[in-house]
N, C-alpha and C positions, 0 to 999 in steps of 0.2 A: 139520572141515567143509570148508573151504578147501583139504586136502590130497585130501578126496574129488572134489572139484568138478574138481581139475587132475587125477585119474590118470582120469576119466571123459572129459576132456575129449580128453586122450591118444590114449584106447582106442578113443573115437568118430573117428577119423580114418580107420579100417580096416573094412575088408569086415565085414559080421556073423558071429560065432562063430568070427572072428582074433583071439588072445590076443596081446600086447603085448611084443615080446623085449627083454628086458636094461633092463626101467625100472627109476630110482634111487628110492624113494619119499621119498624129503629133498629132493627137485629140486621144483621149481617147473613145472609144466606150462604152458605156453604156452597161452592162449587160444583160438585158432582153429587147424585144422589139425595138421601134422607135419614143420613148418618149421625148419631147422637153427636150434639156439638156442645153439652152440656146447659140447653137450655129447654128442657122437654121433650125436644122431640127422641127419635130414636132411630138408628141405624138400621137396616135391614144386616138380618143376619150373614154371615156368610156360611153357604152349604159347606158337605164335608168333599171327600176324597172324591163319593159315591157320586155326587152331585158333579164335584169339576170335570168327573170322565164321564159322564153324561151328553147329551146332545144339544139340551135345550137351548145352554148358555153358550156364550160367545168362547167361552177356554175350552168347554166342550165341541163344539166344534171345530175348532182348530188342531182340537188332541185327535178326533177323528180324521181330519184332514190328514195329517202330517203320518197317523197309521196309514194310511191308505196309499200315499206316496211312499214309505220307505216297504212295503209290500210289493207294489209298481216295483221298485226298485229291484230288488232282490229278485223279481221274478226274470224280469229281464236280464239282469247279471247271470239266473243260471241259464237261461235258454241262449244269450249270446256265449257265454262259455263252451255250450254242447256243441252249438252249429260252429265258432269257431276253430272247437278241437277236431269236429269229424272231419273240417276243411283244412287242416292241417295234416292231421292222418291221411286222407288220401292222397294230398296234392305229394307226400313223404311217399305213400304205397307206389303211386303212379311213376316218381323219381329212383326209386330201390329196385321197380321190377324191370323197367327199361337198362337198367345201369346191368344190373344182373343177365335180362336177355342179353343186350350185344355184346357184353363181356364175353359169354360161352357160346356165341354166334360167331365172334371172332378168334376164339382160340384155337388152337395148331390143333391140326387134328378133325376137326369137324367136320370142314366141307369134305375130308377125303374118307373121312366115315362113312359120309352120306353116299357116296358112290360106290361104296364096297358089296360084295354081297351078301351080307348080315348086318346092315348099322345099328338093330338095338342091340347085339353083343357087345359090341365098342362103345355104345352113345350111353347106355341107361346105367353102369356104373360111372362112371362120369359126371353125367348130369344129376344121382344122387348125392353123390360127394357133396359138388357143388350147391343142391339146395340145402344141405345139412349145414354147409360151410357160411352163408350166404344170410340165412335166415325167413328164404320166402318159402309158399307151404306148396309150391311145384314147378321144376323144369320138364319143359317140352318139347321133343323135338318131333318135326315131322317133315311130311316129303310138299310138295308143291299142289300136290290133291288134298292137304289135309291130316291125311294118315299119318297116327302117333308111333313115333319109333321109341318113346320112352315117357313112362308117368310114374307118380309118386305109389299108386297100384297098377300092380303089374296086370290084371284084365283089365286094363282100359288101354292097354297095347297095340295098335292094327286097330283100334275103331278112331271114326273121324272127329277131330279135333271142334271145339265147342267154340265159336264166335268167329269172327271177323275175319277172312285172309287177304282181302282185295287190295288194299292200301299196300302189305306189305308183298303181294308178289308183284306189284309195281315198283316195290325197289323201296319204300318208305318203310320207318318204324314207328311204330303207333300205340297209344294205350285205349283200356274201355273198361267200363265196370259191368258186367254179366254175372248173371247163374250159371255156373258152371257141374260140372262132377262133381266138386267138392263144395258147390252151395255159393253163396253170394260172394262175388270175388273181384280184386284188379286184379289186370293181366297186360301183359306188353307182348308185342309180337315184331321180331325184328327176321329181315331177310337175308338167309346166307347166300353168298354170290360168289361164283368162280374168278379166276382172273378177268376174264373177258365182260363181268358186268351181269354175268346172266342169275336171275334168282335159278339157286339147285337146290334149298331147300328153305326150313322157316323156326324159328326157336322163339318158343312162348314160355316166360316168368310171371308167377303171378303171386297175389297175399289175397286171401281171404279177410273179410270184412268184418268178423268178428275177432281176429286181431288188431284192424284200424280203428276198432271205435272200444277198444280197451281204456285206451287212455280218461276217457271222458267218464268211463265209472267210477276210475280212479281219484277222479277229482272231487269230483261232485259233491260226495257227503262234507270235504271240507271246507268248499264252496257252502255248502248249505248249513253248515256250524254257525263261520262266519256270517249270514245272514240272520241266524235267530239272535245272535249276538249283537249285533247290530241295532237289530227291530227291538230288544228288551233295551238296550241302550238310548233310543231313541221314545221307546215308549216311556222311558224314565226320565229322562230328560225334557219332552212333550207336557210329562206330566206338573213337573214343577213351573216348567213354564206358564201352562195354563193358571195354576191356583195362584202362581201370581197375578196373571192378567186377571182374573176372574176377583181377588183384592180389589186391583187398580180399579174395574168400573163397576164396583159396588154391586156386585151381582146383579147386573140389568142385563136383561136378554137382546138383544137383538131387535127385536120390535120398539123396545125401551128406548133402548140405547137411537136408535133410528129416530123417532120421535122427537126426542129430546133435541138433537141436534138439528130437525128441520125448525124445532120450534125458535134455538135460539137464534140460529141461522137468518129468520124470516123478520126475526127483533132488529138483530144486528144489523142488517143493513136495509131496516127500512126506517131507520131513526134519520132524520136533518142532524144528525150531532155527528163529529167521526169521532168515532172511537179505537181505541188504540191500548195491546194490554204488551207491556216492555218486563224482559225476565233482570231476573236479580245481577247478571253479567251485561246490561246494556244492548239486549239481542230482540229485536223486534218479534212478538210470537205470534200476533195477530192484529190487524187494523180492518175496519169497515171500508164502505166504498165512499163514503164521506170522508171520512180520512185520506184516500188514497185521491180523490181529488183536492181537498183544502192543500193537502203537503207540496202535491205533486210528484207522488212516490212513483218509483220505477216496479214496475208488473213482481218483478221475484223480488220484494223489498222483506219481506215474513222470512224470519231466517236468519237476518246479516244484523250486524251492529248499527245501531241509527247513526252513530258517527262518520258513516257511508253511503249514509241515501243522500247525499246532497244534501241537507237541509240546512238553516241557516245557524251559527254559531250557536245563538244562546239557545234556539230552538233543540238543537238537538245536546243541548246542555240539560236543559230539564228535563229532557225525556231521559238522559240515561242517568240521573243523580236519583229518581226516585223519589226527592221530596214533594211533602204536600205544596199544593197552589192551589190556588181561590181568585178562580176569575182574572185570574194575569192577562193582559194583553200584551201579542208578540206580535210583530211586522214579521210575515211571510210572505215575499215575492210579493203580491200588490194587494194584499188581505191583510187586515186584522182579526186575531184571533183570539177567542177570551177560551183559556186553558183552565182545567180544574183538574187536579192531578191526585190520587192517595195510593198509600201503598199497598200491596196484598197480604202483607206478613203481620198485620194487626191480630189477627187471632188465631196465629200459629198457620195460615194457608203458605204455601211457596213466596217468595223470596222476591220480589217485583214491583211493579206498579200499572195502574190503571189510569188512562188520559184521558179527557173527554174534550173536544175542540169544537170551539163554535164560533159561526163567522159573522161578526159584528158589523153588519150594516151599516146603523146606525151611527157607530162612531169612524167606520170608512168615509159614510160619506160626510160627518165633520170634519174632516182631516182630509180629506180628497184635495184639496187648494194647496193646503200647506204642504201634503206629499208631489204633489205637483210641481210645486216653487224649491222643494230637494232637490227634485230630480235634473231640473232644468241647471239649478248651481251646480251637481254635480258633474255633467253635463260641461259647461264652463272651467269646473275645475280642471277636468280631464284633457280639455283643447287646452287649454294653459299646460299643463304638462308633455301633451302628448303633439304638440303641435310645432314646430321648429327645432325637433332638435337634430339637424343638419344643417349645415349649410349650401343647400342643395334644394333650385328653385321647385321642379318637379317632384321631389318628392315631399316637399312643405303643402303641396297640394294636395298630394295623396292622401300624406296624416290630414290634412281638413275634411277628406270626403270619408274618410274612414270614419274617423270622431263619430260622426253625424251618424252614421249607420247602424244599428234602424233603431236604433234611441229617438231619434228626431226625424230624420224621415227614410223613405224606403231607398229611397236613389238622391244620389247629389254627384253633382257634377263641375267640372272647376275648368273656366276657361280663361287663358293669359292669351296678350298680346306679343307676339313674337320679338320684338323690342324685346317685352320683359322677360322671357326666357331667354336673349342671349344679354342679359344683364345690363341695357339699354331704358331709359326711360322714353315708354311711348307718348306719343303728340295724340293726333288723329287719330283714332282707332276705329277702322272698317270692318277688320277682318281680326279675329281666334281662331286661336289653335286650341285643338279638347287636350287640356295637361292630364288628368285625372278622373278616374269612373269610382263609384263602388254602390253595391248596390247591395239587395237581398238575394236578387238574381244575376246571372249574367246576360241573358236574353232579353232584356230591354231594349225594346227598337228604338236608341236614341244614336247620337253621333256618338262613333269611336274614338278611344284615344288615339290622339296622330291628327286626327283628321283637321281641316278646315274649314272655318265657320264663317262664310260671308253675310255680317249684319246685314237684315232687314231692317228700315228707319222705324218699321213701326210695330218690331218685336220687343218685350220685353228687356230683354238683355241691350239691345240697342240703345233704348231710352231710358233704363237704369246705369248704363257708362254715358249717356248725355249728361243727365243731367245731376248725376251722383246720389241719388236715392234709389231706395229699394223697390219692388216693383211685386206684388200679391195678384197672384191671377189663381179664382176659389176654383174658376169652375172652365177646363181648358177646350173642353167642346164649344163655349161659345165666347171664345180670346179670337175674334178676326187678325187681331194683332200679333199672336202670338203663331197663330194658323199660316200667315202670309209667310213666314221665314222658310216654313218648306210643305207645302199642301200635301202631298203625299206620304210621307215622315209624318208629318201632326195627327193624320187622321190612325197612323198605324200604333201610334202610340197614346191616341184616346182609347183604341181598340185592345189594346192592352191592358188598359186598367187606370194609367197614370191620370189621373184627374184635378190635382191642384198642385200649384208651382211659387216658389218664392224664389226671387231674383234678387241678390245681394250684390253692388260692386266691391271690387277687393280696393279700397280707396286708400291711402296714406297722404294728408292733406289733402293739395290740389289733386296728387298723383294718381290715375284710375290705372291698374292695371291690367285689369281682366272683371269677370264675376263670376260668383259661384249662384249654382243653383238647386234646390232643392226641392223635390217631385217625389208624392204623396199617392200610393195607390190603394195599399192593402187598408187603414182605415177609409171608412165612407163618407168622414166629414172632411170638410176641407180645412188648410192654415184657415188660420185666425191670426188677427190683428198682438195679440200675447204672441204665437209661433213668430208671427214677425219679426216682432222685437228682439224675441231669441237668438233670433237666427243672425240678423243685425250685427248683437253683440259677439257671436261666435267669429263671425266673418271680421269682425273691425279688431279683434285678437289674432286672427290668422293673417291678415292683410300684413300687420307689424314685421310676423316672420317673413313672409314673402319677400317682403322688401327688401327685409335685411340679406336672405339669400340673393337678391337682385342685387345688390350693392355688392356681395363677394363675389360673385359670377363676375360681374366687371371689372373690380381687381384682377380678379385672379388671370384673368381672360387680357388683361393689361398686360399684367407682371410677364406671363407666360409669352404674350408677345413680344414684348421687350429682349425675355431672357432669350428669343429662340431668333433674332435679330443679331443679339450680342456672339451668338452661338455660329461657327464654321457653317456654310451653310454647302461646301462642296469643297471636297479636299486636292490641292494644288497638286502636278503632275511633277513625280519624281519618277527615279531609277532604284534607289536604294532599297525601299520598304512597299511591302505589299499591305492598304490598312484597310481594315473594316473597324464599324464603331456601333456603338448604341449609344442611345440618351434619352433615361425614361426621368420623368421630371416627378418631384413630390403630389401626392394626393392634398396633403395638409398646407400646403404654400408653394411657391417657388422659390429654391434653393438658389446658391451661387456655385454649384458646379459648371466646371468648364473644361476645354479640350481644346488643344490645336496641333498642329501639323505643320511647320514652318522649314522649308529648302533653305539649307546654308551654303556654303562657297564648296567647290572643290568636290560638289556629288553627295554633299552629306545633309542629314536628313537631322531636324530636331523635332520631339515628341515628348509635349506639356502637357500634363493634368494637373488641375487644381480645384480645391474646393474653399469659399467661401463661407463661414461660419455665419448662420442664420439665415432667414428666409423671408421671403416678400420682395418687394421694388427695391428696398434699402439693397440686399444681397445680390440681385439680381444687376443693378447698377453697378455694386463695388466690383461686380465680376467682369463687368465691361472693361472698366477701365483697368482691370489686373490684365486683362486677353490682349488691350493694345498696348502697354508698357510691354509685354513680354515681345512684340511683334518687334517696338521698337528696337528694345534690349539684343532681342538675337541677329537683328542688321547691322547690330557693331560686331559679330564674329566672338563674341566673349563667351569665356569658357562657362560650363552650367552653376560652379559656384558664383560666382562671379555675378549671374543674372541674378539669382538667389537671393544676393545682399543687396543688390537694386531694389529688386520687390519687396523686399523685408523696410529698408528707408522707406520704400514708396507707402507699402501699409501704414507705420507707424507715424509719418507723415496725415495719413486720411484719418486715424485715428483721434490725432490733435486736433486737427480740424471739427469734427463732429464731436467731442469734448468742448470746442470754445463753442460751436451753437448752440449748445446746452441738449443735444440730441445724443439717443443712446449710441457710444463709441462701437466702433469693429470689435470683438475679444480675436480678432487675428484671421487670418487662413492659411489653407496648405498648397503646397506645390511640389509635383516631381519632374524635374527636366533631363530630359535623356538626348544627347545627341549620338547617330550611329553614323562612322564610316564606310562606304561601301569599301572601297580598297584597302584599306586594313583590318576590316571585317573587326572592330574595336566599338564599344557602346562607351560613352561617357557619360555618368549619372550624377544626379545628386537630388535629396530631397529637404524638406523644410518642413517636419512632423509630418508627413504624408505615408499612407501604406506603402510597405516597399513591391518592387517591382519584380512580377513575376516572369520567369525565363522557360519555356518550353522548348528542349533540347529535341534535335529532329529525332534523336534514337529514341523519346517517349519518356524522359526524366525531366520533371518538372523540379525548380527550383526558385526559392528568393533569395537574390545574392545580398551579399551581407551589406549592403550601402547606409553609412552612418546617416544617423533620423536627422540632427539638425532641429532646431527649435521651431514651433510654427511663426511664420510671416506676422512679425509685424511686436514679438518683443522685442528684439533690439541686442544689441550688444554681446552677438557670440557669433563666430564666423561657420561656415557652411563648408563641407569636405564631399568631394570627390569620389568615385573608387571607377577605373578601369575594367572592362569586361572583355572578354575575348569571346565574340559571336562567331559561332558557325553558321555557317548557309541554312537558309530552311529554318531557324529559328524563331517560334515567336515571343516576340517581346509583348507581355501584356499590362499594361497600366488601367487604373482604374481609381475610383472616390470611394470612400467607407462606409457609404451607403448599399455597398452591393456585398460585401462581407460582415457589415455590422448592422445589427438588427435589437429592437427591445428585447428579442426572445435569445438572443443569438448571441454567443463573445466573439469576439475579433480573432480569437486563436480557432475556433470551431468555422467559423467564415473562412479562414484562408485553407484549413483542412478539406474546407468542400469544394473550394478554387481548383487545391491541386489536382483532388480527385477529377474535377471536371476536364481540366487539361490534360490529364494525363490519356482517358478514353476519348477523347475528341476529336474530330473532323481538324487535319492540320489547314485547312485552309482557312484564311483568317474570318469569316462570315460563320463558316460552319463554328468557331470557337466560340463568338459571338453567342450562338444559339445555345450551344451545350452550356456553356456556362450558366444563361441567363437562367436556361431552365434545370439545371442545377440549382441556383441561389435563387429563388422565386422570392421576393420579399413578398411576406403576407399583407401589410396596409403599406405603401412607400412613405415613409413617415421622413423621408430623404432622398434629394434626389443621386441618380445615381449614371456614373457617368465612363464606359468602359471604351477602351483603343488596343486592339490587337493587331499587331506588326510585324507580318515577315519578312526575315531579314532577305535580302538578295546580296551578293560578291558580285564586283566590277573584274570580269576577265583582266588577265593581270595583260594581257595582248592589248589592251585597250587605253596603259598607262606606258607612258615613256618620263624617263626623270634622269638628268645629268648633272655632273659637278661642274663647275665651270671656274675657272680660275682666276684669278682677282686678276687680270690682263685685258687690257681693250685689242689685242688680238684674238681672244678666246672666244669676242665677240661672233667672229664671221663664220669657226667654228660651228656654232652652237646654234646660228641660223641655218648651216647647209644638215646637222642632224635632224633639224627641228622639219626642214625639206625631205627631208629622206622618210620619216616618219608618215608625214602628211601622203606621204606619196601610198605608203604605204596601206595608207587607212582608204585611199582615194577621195584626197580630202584637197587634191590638187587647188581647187579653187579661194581655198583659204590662204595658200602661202604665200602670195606676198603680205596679205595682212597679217598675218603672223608673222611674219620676219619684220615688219613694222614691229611690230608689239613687244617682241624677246628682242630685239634691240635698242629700243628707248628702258626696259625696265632693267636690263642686263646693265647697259651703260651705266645707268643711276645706280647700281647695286653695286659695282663698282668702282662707279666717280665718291658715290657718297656714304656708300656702306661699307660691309665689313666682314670678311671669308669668314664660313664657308658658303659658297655661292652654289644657290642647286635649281635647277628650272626641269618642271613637271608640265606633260601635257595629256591631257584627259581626254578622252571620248568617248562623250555618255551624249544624254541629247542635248547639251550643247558641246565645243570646244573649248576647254579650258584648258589657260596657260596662266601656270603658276613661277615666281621668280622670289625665293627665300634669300635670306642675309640674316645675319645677325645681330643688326642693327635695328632700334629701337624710332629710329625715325620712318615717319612718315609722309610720303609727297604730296602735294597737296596742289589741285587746278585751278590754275591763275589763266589770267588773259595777259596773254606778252603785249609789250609796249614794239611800236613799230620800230625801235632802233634797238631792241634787246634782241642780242643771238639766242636764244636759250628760250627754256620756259613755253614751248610750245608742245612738246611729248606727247605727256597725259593728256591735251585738248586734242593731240591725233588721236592718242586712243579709247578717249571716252566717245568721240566720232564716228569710231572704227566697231564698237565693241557693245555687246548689248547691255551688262553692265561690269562694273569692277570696282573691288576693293580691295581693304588692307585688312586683314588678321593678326592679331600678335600670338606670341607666343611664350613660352618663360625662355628661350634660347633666342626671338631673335621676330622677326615678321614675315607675314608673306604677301606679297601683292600678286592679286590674280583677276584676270580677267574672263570673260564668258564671249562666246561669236557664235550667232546663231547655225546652227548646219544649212547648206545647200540644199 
């Protein structure tokens, strides 16, 4: 091809139907022309100066072109210069004579000129002044007929004024361009007017027009220097240019030039070969139409670097390195192509290289099986990789229909039994759900995803989940079987195009869970027994993940039940605290985050959070049993350290235990317990490695009080501290797990900086904080669950407490029943008092039989009644069943009778016994 391209290239230098004398066909032809290349022939001379500024050749015409435009040029610059100056001059004459007229139209003097009886004595030295002054070549005055009472010649005095008066004895000023006395002229014409509006007379300025179009004479010849200057600059510059051009194509005329190029034009792309010529930088300079289809080049590919046409690695490796090749075959997209490559700079030409690409039939179609049996592994390799990697049943589907497309077929389709989307292994299967579409198109008239698929017995898919094999239907216009599932559906999707279908169950063992299908339109053949197979093994790889996602869906759908079981499922009815909560649960597992809300004695309110370290059933369970230990823990009345080192034994306790099964141990958890008073407006905290507790003060100052951390639950052997808070009303207490402050991307100090912020702008109601927060702290993937309680505080009217001392005396007794009467009365709570005078008199008694000053008894009304009876003493009474001859020992059995519940509290000074009775 190469050797045809140079002996054409030869032959096109000469006249048409002049054959070529004495060429070497082993020679290299030269490129352009018939230029000595040192091998006999010889160059066509190049002409001189006389010749490049000639017409004939292609530099000569261009040299005359480019005169001819910069002539255009110049001619037009001077004629817009003239008409722009003379349109400048006057629109200036027509501005100067009006500014001029009403100036001496309006000055003192004038109008009472006009009324006198001689106004050109008064008016014509005046109005000379003034045109001398002024610069225009006459002022005018006259009367309302016209008649001039002063000109720049004195016999033009008393004769009638020359142009226009109509406009201005209507009251207007106006200009015009006229013949006048003094020859071609602007003139303005303004109206003098008495007080009362009336025109009394008229004043005309004007400039002759051979002063407005001075300027433009002015110009011109420098206007016109600058142009021959120009035109010798340009004709010098033309001229170089051409005798280069007129070098570059070897003195060929036009007709030559013309010629040559249809000829080689008509070579080039009508050769079966693509050819292709690449410069010395890797820059594509020209390809055939063979070329541009073997490559699959994009339209503007002549131009760009080959390293940009898409093409394949090594392909576009050889083309831009330039070396030779000899029949190389490359794989391009579904061609083979045998490549012969040489360079251009072998005998001094430009810097480059020549390809010539030819499409190897003969060895495609040897290899056709074996590219075949790639593509199909490939295929394979790709569902291996690209096929499960979630644990996430519906989208394991999607990656399988995806894979497939349109490598293998144009539509696939993925149907489960709804058992196995909710992580269930199905029995019977009547009826699918579409998990997954994908296709070429989207307007495939097949079932939607969502929708439901009522098996026909004697569809395809029905008796590929019968009987656990695959199901080939070539040809789906005459599948009765496949037809019957939906008659009207089948026939729209024969009409579509879709004409052969493969039916795979998605099987794991016994297990069937669904099937995938795949439907063949844009090729005209149908599967085949080989696609079968393929398709087979694609589906019995995908099935694997399915499953496995089937298996975590039912964990996790366990776990999450379980955990959301273990979880407060409605918070108990207090006075103290106002609570809202969230609880978003991990994406990655289920956490052992937890929360409760548990009413203590006396109106007071306790509020746990805790988290559990690790995730799944294990964590979820140990969370259980930490939420009922603490339920326990806080019905004995103990203070929040005090529960703390319960649950720390109790952890390290379950620790040992999952240590002797040989199962992996707790590494611990955390917990923060806060109990709040209503009536002394008092928090009691303490935590055990847990984030500390945030406090949002009602005036908008957020804080974390300094509450010592404590080691987390479950090493052992260090004790747990306290710290006292003094709450104001309207306060919220917010607690929370370190899943909502800490994050992989996020530090626990940047976490509690965005808490404050968030509290600090927030809705004080406890729901509204809930929100700002969460959506403040959005965790990107919840890689933890996360578990928030916001609590405002309420104060118990201090009108609502009564508290007395009472005197270690069993008279003090009868005392302290008739205030305790007085009180009740007060509150209108008449119906309680004799049971309460029951109650402060068996605990009173005992507080005094067996206890120990100082003796103080408190009675509360919140929504129940509480009566409280303190001592100092460290014992506790305890409910017996009296024997019928014991005096004694019957008290506590009135009052646990009487009372809806009651216990004992200690304290470091002493205990309290208190009772609860429900309101009337």
């Amino acid at each position: 091809m190469v050797r045809l391209l140079g002996r054409f290239r030869a032959r096109s230098t000469r006249p048409h139907g002049q054959r070529a004398q004495g060429r070497d066909d082993g020679a290299r032809r030269p490129l352009h022309g018939s230029a000595a290349d040192g091998r006999g022939q010889r160059r066509r001379p190049l002409p001189g100066l006389r010749s490049t500024l000639g017409g004939r050749s292609v530099a000569g015409q261009v040299f005359l072109l480019q005169v001819v435009i910069v002539l255009v040029l110049v001619v037009s610059a001077v004629v817009a210069l003239v008409l722009q100056v003379r349109h400048d001059s006057t629109e200036e004459a027509q501005n100067r004579s009006l500014a001029v007229a009403e100036t001496f139209a309006n000055a003192p003097g004038t109008r009472e000129a006009l009324s006198s009886s001689d106004p050109t004595a008064v008016l014509q030295p005046r109005a000379e002044a003034a045109r001398i002054q002024s610069g225009v070549d006459f002022i005018v005055v006259m009367n309302t007929d016209g008649i001039r009472y002063t000109h720049p010649k004195p016999d033009r005095i008393g004769k009638r004024f020359v142009g226009s008066l109509e406009p201005a004895l209507k009251g207007e000023s106006f200009t015009e361009e006229i013949t006048g006395t003094l020859g071609p002229l602007v003139q303005a014409v303004v109206p003098v007017k008495d007080p009362e509006g009336k025109v009394v007379g008229l004043v005309s300025a004007g400039i002759t027009t051979e002063k407005v179009g001075g300027v433009a004479e002015q110009q011109l010849p420098l206007v016109l220097a600058a142009a021959a200057a120009a035109l010798a600059l340009a004709t010098a510059g033309t001229a170089l240019v051409s005798r280069r051009l007129l070098r570059q194509t070897h003195g060929l005329g036009p007709s030559e030039m013309t010629r040559m190029y249809e000829h080689h034009d008509a070579v080039l792309h009508a050769v079966r070969e693509g050819v292709m010529i690449v410069g010395g930088g890797g820059r594509l300079l020209l390809a055939n139409d063979e070329a541009y289809r073997l490559l699959d080049l994009p339209r503007n590919a002549e131009g760009q670097d080959v390293s940009t046409l898409g093409l394949e690695t090594h392909m576009a490796d050889l083309l831009a390195s330039g070396r030779i090749a000899n029949d190389e075959v490359h794989l391009v997209g579904d061609r083979l192509l045998a490549v012969n490559q040489r360079p251009t700079d072998l005998q001094g030409e430009p810097s480059g290289s020549v390809a010539t690409l030819r499409d190897s039939t003969e060895l495609r179609a040897l290899s056709g099986r074996a590219e075949s049996a790639r593509g199909r592994l490939k295929l394979l390799y790709d569902a291996g990789v690209g096929v499960g990697t979630t644990l996430d049943v519906t989208r394991t589907a999607e990656e399988l229909a995806e894979v497939a497309v349109p490598r293998f077929a144009d539509f696939v389709t993925v149907d489960l039994a709804p058992a196995a989307l909710n992580g269930e292994e199905p029995e019977t299967v009547t009826t699918l759900r579409r998990t997954a579409f994908s296709g070429i198109r989207d307007d495939a008239p097949l079932y939607g995803v969502g929708e439901k698929i009522d098996l026909v017995a004697s569809s395809p898919q029905a008796l590929s989940m019968e009987s656990g094999h695959s199901m080939l239907e070539t040809d789906l216009s005459r599948s009765p079987g496949w037809q019957a599932q939906d008659l009207e559906g089948s026939a729209q999707v024969v009409e579509y195009g879709i004409h052969s279908l493969i039916t795979v169950p998605l099987r794991v063992g016994p297990l069937v869970m669904g099937v995938a299908n795949f439907w063949r339109s844009e090729k005209p053949e149908p599967f085949d027994q080989e696609e079968l197979a393929l398709a087979e093994e694609l589906v019995a790889r995908a099935a694997v993940s399915i499953d496995n996602a089937r298996r975590y869906t039912r964990e996790h759908t366990m776990a999450v039940t379980l955990q959301r079981s273990l979880l407060p499922r409605s918070l108990p009815e207090q006075s103290a605290l106002e609570v809202a909560y969230r609880y978003l649960p991990a994406q990655a597992g289920v956490g052992g985050d937890w929360f409760d809300v548990l009413p203590l004695s006396g109106s007071r309110v306790a509020v746990v959070v805790g988290d559990v370290v690790g995730h799944g059933l294990h964590a979820a369970a140990t969370m259980g049993r930490l939420r009922t230990a603490v339920h326990n823990f806080s019905a004995l009345d103990l203070p929040p350290d005090d529960i703390l080192g319960l649950l720390d034994e109790m952890v390290s306790r379950i620790d040992q235990d999952e240590a002797e099964d040989g199962s992996a141990p707790i590494t611990g958890a955390t917990c923060l317990y806060a109990i709040y008073d209503p009536v002394s407006r008092r928090c009691t905290v303490a935590r055990a490695g847990h984030p500390p507790l945030a406090v949002a003060r009602p005036d908008g100052r957020v804080d974390f009080p300094d509450v010592p951390a404590g080691p987390p639950l479950g090493l052992g052997g260090l004790p747990f501290e306290t710290a006292e808070l003094d709450i104001a009303e309207g306060s919220r207490l917010v607690l929370y797990t370190d899943g909502l402050v800490e994050d992989r991307g996020r530090d626990i100090d940047d976490g509690l900086e965005l808490l404050r912020t968030a509290l600090t702008g927030a809705d004080t109601s406890p729901q509204g904080t809930c929100r700002a927060v969460l959506d403040a702290l959005p965790p990107s993937r919840a890689s933890d669950d996360i578990a928030l309680i916001v609590a405002r505080t309420r104060a118990l009217d201090s009108g609502r407490v009564a508290e007395w001392e009472v005197p270690a005396e069993p008279a003090a007794v009868g005392r302290c029943r008739a205030d305790a009467t007085r009180k009740l009365a007060e509150w209108g709570l008449e119906d309680l008092v004799f049971t309460t005078e029951l109650i402060l008199s068996e605990l009173v008694t005992n507080a005094i039989r067996y206890g120990s000053g100082p003796i103080r008894v408190r009675l509360i009304h919140d929504r129940t009644l509480i009566c409280e009876v303190t001592d100092s003493s460290h014992t506790s009474p305890h409910l017996r069943y009296a024997a019928t001859t014991d005096e004694g020992g019957r008290g506590l059995y009135l009052i646990a009778q009487l009372t809806q519940r009651w216990g004992t509290r200690y304290s470091p000074t002493g205990k309290t016994i208190w009772t609860e009775q429900t309101l009337p």
